[in-house]
N, C-alpha and C positions, 0 to 999 in steps of 0.2 A: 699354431703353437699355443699352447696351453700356457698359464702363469700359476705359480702357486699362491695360492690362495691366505692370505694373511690372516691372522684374526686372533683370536681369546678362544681359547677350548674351554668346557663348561669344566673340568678338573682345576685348571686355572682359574677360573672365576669361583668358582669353593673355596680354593685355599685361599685366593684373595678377599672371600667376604669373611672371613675366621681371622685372618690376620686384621681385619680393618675392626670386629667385633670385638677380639681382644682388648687393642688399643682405646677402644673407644670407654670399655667396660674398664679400665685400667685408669684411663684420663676421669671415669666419674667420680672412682676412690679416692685419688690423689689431689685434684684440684680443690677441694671445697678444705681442709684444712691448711693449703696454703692462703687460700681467701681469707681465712680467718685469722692467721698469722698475722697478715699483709694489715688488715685489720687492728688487732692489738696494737702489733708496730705503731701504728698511727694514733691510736689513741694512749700509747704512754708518750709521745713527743708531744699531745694538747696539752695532756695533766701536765708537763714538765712545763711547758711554757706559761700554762696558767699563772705561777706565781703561788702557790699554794706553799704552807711554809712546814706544816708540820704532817708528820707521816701520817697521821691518821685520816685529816684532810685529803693527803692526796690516794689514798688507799681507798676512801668513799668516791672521790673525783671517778676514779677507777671505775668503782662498782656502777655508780651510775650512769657510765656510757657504756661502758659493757651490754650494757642490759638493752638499752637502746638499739646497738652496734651487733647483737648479738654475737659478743664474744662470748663461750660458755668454758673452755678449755683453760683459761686464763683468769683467777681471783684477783679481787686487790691484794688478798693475807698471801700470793703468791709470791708479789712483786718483791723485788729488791731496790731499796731506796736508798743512795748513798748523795755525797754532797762534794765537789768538786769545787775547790774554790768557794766563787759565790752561787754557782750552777748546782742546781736539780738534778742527777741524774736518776732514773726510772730502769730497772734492765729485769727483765723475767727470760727463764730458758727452762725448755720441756720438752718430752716424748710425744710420739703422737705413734700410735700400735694400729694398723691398718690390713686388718685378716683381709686372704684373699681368696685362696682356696683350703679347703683342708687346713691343713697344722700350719700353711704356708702364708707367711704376711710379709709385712711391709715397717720397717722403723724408718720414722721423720723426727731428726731431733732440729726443734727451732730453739735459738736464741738471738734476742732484741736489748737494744738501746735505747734510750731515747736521746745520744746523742748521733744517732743514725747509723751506728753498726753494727751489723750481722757478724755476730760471730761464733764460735761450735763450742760447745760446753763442756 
């Protein structure tokens, strides 16, 4: 008695390396501007906690971790600086335009706080 024979045909194994190519060529697009997001986020909650009192202050505070952090999407003359009480608030929100093929791309809209929330602009 014969068994049939299990396995991966090489038509399967194409489509599966194109599916796993895509994704992969998909994930290199997309992930470095949320790094960078994830990034900012973090450095308007330093500026904010710094203690810095006046906007210009905290707009250079900005600039020069930016630069460090390589934030580049993100200025200090972006930011929006409002005053909560006695609290600092820090909040910038933007596009980000991610071509992928042809005429075909990708919209990432981020916005930040620095009292820790994400939220859609």
């Amino acid at each position: 008695m014969r068994r049939k024979q299990l396995g991966l045909t090489l038509t399967g194994l194409i489509v599966g390396a194109i599916v796993l190519i895509v994704g992969a060529l998909l994930a290199m697009k997309v992930v470095p501007p949320y790094l960078e997001f994830f990034n900012a986020k973090k450095l308007i909650t330093q500026v904010a906690n710094e203690g810095k009192s006046t906007v210009n202050d905290i707009r250079q505070s900005f600039d020069l971790r930016s630069a460090v952090d390589d934030v580049t999407t993100v200025k200090g003359s972006d930011l929006e600086i409002t005053k909560e009480g006695a609290e600092v608030v820090i909040s910038f929100a933007y596009r980000k335009e991610i071509p992928l093929i042809g005429n075909a791309g990708l919209y990432l809209d981020f916005a930040a706080d620095s009292k820790g929330s994400e939220r859609a602009p």
